[in-house]
Every structure is written in C-alpha cells, then in structure tokens.
C-alpha positions in Angstrom: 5.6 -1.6 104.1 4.2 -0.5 100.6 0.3 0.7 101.3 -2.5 0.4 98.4 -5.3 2.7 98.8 -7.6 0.8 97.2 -7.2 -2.2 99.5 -7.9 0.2 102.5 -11.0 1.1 101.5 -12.0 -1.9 100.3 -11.5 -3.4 103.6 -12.8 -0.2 105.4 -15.9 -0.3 103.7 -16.7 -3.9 104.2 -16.3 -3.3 107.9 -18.2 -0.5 107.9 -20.9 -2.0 106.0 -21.2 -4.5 108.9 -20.3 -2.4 111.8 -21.6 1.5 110.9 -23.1 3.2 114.3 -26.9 3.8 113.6 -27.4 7.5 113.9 -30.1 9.8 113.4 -28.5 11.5 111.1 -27.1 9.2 108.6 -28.5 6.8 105.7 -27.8 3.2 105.9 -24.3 2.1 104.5 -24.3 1.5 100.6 -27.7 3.0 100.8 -27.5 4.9 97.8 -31.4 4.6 96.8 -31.3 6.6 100.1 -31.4 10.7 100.0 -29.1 11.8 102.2 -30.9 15.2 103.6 -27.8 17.8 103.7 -29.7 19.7 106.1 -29.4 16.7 108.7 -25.6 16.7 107.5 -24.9 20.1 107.9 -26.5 20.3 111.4 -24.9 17.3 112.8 -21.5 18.2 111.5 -21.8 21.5 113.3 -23.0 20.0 116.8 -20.4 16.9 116.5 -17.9 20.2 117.0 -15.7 19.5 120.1 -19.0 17.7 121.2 -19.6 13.9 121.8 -21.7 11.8 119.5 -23.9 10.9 122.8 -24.5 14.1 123.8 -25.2 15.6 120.6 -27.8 13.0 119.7 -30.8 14.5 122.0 -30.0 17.7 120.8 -30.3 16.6 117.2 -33.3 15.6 117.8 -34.8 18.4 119.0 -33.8 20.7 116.6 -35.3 18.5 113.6 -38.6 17.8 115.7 -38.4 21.7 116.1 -37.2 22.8 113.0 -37.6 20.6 110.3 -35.8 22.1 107.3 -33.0 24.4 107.0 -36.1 27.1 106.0 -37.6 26.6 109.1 -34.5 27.0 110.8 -33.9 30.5 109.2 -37.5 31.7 110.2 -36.2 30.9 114.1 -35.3 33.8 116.1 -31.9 33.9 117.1 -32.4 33.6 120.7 -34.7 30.6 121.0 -31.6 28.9 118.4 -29.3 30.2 121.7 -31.8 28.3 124.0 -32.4 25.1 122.4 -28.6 24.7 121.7 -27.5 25.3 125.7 -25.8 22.4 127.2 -23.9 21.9 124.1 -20.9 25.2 124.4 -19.2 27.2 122.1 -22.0 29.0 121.0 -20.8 31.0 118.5 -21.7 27.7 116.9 -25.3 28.1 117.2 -24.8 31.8 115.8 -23.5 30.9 112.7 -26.0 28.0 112.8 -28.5 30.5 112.5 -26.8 32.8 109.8 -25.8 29.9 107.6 -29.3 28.5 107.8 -30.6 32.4 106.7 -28.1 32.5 104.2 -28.8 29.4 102.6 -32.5 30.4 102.3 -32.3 33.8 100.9 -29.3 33.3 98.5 -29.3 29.2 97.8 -33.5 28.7 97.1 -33.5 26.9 100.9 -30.7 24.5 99.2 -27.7 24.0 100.4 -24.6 24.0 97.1 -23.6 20.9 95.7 -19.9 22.3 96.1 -17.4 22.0 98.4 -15.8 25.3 97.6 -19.3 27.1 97.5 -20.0 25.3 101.1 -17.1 26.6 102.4 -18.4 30.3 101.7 -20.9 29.9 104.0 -21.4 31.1 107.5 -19.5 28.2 110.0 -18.7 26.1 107.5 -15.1 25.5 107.5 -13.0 23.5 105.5 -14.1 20.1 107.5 -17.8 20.1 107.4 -17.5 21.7 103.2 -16.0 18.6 102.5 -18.4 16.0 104.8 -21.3 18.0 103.3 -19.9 17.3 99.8 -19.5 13.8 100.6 -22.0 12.8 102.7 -24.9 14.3 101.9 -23.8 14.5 98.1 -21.3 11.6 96.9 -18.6 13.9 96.1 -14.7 12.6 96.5 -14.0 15.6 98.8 -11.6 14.4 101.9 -13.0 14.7 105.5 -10.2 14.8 107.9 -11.3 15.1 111.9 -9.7 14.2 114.6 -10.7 10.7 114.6 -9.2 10.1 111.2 -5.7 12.3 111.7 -5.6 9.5 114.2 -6.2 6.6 111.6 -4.0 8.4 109.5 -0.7 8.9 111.6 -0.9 5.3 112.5 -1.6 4.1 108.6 1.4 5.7 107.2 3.5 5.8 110.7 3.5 9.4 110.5 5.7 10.4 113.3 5.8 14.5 112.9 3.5 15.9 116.3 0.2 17.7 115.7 -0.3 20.3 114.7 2.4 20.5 112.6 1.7 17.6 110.9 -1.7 18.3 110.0 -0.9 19.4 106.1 1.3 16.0 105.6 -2.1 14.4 107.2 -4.4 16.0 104.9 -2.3 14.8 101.9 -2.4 11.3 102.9 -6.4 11.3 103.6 -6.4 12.2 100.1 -4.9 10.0 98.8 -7.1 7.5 100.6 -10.4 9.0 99.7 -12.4 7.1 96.8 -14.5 8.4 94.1 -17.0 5.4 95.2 -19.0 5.6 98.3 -16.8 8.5 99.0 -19.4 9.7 102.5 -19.6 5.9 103.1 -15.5 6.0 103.3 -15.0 9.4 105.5 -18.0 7.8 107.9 -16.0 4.6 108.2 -13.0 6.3 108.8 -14.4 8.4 111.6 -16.3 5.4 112.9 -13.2 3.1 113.1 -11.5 6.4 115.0 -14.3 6.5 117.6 -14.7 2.6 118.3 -11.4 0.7 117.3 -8.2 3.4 116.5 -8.9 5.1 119.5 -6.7 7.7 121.2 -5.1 5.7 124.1 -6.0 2.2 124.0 -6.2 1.4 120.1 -8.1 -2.2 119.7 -5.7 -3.3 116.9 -6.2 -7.1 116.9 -9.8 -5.9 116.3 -9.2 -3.4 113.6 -10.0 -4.2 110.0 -7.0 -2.0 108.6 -4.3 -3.8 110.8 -2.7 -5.9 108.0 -2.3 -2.1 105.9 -1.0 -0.3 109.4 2.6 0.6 109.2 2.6 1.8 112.8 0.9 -1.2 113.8 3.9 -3.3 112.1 6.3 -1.1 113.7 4.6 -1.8 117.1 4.4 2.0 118.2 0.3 2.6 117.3 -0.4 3.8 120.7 1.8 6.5 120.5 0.6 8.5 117.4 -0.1 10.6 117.0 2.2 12.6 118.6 1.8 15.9 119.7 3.7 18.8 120.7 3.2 19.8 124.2 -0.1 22.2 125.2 0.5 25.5 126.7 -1.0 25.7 130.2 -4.3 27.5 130.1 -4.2 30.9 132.1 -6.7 31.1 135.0 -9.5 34.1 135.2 -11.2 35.0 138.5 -14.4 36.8 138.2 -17.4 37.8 140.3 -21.3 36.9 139.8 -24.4 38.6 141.4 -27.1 36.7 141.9 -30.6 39.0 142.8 -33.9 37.1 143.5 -36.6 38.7 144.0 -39.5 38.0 146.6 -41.7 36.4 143.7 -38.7 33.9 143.1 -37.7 35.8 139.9 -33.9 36.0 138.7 -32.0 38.8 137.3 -30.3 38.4 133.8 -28.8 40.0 131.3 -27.9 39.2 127.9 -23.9 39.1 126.7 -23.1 40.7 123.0 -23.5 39.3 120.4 -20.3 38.8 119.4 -17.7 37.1 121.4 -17.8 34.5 124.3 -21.1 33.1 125.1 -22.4 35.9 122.3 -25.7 36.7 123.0 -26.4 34.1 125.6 -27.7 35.1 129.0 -25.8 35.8 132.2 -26.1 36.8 135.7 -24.7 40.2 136.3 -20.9 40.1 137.4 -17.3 41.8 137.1 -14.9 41.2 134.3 -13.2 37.9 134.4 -9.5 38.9 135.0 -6.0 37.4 135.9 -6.6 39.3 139.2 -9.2 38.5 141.8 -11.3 41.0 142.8 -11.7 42.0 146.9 -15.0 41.8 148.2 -15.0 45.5 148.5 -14.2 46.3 145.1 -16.9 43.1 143.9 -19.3 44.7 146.3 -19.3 48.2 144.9 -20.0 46.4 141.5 -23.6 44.7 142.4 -26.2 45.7 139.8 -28.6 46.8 142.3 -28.7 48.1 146.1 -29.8 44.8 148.2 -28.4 42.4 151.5 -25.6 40.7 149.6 -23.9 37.4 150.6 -21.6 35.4 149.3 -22.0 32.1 148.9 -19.7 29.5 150.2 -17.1 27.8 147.8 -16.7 28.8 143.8 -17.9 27.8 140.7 -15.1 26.7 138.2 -15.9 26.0 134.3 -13.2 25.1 131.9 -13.2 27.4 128.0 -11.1 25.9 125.0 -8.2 28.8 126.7 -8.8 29.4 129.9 -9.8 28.3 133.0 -12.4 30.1 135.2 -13.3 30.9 139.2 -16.3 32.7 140.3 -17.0 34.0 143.4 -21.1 33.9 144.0 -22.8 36.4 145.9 -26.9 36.3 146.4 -29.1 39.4 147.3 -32.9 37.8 148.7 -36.2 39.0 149.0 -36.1 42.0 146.9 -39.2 43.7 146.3 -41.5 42.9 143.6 -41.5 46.5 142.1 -37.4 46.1 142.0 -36.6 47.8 138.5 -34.5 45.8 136.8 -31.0 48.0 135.9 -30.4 48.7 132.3 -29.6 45.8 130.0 -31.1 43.5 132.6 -34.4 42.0 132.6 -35.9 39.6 135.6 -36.5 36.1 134.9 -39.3 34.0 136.6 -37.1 30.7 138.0 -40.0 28.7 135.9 -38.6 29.9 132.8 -34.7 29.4 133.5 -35.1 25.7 132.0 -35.9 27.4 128.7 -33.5 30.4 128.4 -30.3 30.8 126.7 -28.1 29.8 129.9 -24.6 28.8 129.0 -23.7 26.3 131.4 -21.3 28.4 133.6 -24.2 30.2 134.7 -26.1 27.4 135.1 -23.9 26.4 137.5 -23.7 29.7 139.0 -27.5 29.9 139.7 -27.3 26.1 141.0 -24.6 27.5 143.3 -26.9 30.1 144.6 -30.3 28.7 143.9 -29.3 25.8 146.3 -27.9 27.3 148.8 -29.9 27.8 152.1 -31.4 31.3 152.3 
C-alpha cells in the first residue's frame, strides 16, 4: 500500500485535536494564540526521560511551583535540584538540568535558542528533546522521534529491520511525516497515539485513527513491530551498605562524586559494588566507624539501565552523640531524610534498616 503523508497528519491531527492528554505542561491543541513556555518544554522533555508521564507529573509540578523560570532554576543550588528530583533516577539528568538551566541564563539572556542545532549544544539536550523544543515550544518542522513514535512508525511503513538498527531508516520516515503546520501539534499526537492506542503489546488498532494508512496493520503483523534484536542479560553487582544511627536517631551519609552514577547524590557508607560478594569479614573491616554491627536480614535489590544490584545491610545502634562523623561523611537527623538527595536504592536501604527491630 502507497502512503500519503499528508493524509496521515491530517487524520492524526483531527484525532488529536479531540483526544490530546491534558498535561501541565502543554498548550491546548491548535492553540496557537497560546505561548508555549519552552522552559516548561524543556523540563518536561528531560523528566519524560525513561520516566512515566504519571510519575513525572507531581514532579513537574514542583519544580515550576519552586522554580518558576529557567533563571530561577539557575540560581538553585545544585544539591537541592538533586533533592527535589529524587524518586525520579538517572540523575545525571537533574545535573545537566541544572547546567543547561545556568547555561542558558549566562550565555542565551535566560532564553532558550529558537534553533534546533543551537539546542542541541546545550547541556542534556540531545538530539530528541532539540527537536521537541524546536517544535513544541517554537513551531519549527524539526522531527521528534521517541520511543512511542519508532513504534508508530515501524508499524506505518511495516518496517520489519529490529531496533536498534533500524533506528536511522525510522528517523527518515518520521521525516518524511513531519508537517511544516502544527508541526509540535503533530510530534505530540504522534507520541500520544503511541502511549494510548499503538501501544507496545496490545496495539488498539480498530481504535486507531491511522489504521486505514497502516501497512502493518494491512499485513496483519502490527503487534509484532517493532522488532528487536535480543537484549544482553544485565550482569549482577553485590555490594555492602553500613548503616550508623546515632543515639539522637541521626543517620550517617555521605555524598557520591559528582560525576558518574547517582553523581553527587547521597549514600550510606558501603563497599564497592562488584561481580564478587564480599565475606562478612572482609565487609566488616570496611565499616566507616568502630560500633556493634549487625546485619540485617534479607537484601535490598534495585535494578540500573546495566546492571542489576544486591546489598547486604548492616546497622550499628546507639552510637554516641559526640560520634565524629568520618571524613566525607556528615550525620543526618532521620527528620530531614524526606528532604535529602536520596536516590532510591538508598532509600530502600535505610527502609531496610530503619524498619528493622533494634
């Protein structure tokens, strides 16, 4: 079957001007009287990263009701960004969150560029959020392909190469789709259709507005695409984490580097997270500080985009007030956990312990 791309988006966008998800972040369909604030853009693009619509939402929300424009944003120190954006995961995210938002307020006049090329220069912006920038927030024709519309894609054209491999040929036939009208209308629909009707497993096609255009809907093989080439099993790290409370209930942290995993969040004290596990004697002569340790019954497993990970908890009680906290440590009163930079793997980890009868 012979596809025209105008038909597509013509029927696209009349669905979508009937069906579009209300978000806090977007301006009504066709709403073109409507500024579009590219701060509100630019900061939900980055959250929707490997993140859920539904979870992102109340974090969205906070960060506007906290930090209202991108200026206000760059003023923000760098660890209360880390805290606020906890819960939410790969937090070198938030990092560059933070340095774009600086960037764009000492070198762009607190404006983010009208350009998808000059977007793209700019901390964390990578070639998918330049172009939903460029044509959401500022009605240029780029093409926004996410996962949701690879998806709409493979199955439009029957594209029957496996991801990732087929990403380029993907790309190419986005573009070809995208309009010079309503162009942020269009790549919203797209990934709207994705998320409610094209979906991965299960794709609602007597539902879906594009059906009669669908070559892989013709063909009757829309479920499977797109296909993809077979993941590599992720390895499995094993790692130890201390736990020290003191007798006024405090907690003892310390903050990760900057750089790397969980980059500048906080942490329990622990071992390095290795292929190996590590004996109790070898964990014990690691503590952070002298004190009665215990270790805590079962482990705390958390899942990273490569690797899986098992920690061992152990718990040292009742430490004396006047405990110094070891260097690059710092003692945390349990009121103020709520508030801190806690990735959720330690979050679990103090659950683990913190719950756990004394």
């Amino acid at each position: 079957m012979t596809l025209s791309p105008s038909k597509v988006v013509r029927d696209l966008l009349k669905w979508y001007d009937g069906a579009a998800r209300e978000l806090p972040w977007r301006a009504p369909p066709g709403a073109s009287s409507v500024p579009v604030d590219p701060y509100r853009v630019w900061l939900s693009e980055i959250m929707l990263q490997q993140t859920t619509v539904k979870a992102v939402i109340p974090y969205f929300q906070a960060f506007v009701a906290r930090w209202p424009t991108v200026d206000a944003l760059a003023r923000a120190d760098l660890n209360d960004v880390l805290a606020a954006w906890a819960g939410l995961g790969y937090y070198s995210r938030a990092r560059n969150l933070h340095a774009c938002a600086r960037e764009v307020a000492t070198q762009h006049d607190g404006r983010f560029p009208a350009d998808e090329t000059a977007l793209h220069t700019l901390p964390g912006i990578g070639p998918y959020t330049a172009a939903a920038i460029a044509a959401i927030a500022f009605g240029l024709p780029a093409t926004v392909v996410d996962g949701n519309v690879e998806r709409v894609v493979a199955r439009l054209f029957a594209v029957k190469a496996p991801l990732p491999g087929a990403k380029a040929e993907l790309r190419r036939l986005a573009a070809e789709l995208t309009p010079r009208k309503r162009p942020g209308d269009f790549a919203q629909a797209m990934m709207d259709l994705g998320a409610s009707i094209c979906a991965p497993r299960t794709p609602l096609c007597a539902e879906c507005p594009l059906a009669r255009h669908c070559a892989a809907y013709a063909q009757g093989i829309a479920a499977a695409l797109p296909a993809r080439s077979p993941k590599p099993e992720r390895p499995v790290r094993i790692g130890v984490a201390f736990v020290a409370i003191r007798k006024d209930g405090a907690v003892l942290l310390r903050r990760r580097p900057p750089k790397g995993l969980l980059g500048g969040m906080l942490e329990t004290p622990g071992t390095e997270w290795t292929e190996m596990p590590t004996e109790p004697a070898d964990a014990l002569s690691q503590t952070p500080l002298a004190g009665a340790w215990r270790l805590m019954p079962g482990e705390v497993t958390h899942t990273f985009t490569h690797f899986h990970l098992r920690l061992s908890v152990y718990r040292a009680d009742a430490l004396p007030q006047h405990t110094p906290a070891p260097q690059s440590c710092q003692w945390m009163p349990r009121n103020r956990l709520d508030g801190e930079a806690l990735p959720s793997v330690m979050q679990k980890v103090l659950a683990r312990a913190l719950s756990a009868k004394a």
